[in-house]
N, C-alpha and C positions, 0 to 999 in steps of 0.2 A: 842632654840636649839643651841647646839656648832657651833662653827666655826670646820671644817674637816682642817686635815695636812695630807699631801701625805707623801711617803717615798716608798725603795725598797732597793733592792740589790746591792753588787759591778757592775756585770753585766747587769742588769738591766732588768734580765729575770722575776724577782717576783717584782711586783708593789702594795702597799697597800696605803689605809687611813684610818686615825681613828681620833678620838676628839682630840682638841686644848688645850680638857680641862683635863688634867691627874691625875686619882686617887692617885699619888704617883709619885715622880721621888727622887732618889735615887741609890745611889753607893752602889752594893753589891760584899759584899767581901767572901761569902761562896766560900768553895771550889771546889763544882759543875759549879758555876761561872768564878772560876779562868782557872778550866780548860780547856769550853768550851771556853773562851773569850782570852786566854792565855795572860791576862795581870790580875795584884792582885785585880781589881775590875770591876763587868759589871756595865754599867749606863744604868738603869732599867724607863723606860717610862711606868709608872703602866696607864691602862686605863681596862674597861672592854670589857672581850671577844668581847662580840657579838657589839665593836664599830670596828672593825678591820672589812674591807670588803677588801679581794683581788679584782685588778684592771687588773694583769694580771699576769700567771702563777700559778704554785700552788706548795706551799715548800712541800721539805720531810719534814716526821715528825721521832722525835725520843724520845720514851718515857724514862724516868728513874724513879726511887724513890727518893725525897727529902731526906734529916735530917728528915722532918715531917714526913714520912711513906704514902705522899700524891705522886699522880705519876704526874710529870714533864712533861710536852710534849713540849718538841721542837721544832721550827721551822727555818729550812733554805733553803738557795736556793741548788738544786741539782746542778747544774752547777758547781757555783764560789765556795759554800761551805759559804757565810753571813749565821750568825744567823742575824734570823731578829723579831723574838719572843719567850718569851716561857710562856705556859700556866699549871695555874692549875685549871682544870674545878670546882674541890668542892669547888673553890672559886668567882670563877666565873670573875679572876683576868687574864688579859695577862702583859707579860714584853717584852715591844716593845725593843729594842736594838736602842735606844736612837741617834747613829751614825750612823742608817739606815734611821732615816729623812733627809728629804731633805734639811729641815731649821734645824742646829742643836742648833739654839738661842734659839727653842723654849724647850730643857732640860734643868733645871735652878734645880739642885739638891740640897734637903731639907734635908735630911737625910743617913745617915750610916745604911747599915744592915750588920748582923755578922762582925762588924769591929774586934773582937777578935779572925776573923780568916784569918786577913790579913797579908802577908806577913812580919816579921821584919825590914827589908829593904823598905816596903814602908812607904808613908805619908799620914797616915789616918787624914783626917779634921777635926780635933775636933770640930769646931764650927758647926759642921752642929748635928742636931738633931738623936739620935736614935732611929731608929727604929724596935722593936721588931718582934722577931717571931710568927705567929698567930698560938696559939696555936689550935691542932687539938680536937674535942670532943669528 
C-alpha cells in the first residue's frame, strides 16, 4: 500500500489525503486551466478519485464541460476560494492542485498537457514529456 500525503486549503478549513503515489503530475496549459488557476498553467497531481479522503470540511463543487464533452467537476474551499481538485468521474482521474500539498517536493512534473494552448508569453518546457488528450469513446 502507498505511503498517504496530506494537503488542504489557504485557510485551512478543507483538509485532505491521498497517495504518495500519483497517476500523473503534470503542467496543464488548457484554458479551463488558465482560467481557474489565473496563471498559463495548473500543476495537475493526477491520483485516482476514490484515493482522495476529506479529513476536514467539505469543498463546493463546480461542474463544467471539458474540450472533451466530459463534465469537470471542481473542487474548492467555500471560504478562501483554493482550488484544491478537480475530477472527471468517467475517468475515474482526480487533479489534486499540486500547491495544495502540504509537501510541495512531492510534485516533480513529467509532462506538458495542451502545451499549444499556452500563453505566447509564457515558457513552456520542452523537455518534459507530452501528454495527450484521452480521447473520449
Amino acid at each position: 500500500m502507498s505511503q498517504t500525503i496530506e494537503g488542504g486549503c489557504l485557510c485551512g478549513n478543507i483538509r485532505f489525503r491521498t497517495t504518495s503515489e500519483p497517476s500523473y503530475q503534470l503542467l496543464c496549459y488548457c484554458t479551463d486551466c488558465q482560467a481557474i488557476s489565473g496563471a498559463a498553467c495548473f500543476a495537475a497531481y493526477g491520483v485516482p478519485i476514490e484515493s482522495i479522503i476529506l479529513t476536514k470540511g467539505e469543498p463546493k463543487v463546480f461542474d463544467i464541460a471539458a474540450d472533451s464533452g466530459r463534465v469537470n467537476s471542481r473542487r474548492f474551499c467555500p471560504d478562501c476560494g483554493s482550488r484544491i481538485w478537480a475530477q472527471i468521474d468517467e475517468l475515474g482521474l482526480a487533479s489534486v492542485n499540486a500547491f495544495a500539498l502540504d509537501h510541495k517536493g512531492h510534485f516533480k512534473p513529467l509532462s506538458n498537457h495542451c502545451p499549444e494552448s499556452a500563453p505566447v508569453w509564457s515558457q513552456v518546457d520542452g523537455s518534459l514529456e507530452y501528454f495527450p488528450r484521452i480521447p473520449r469513446e
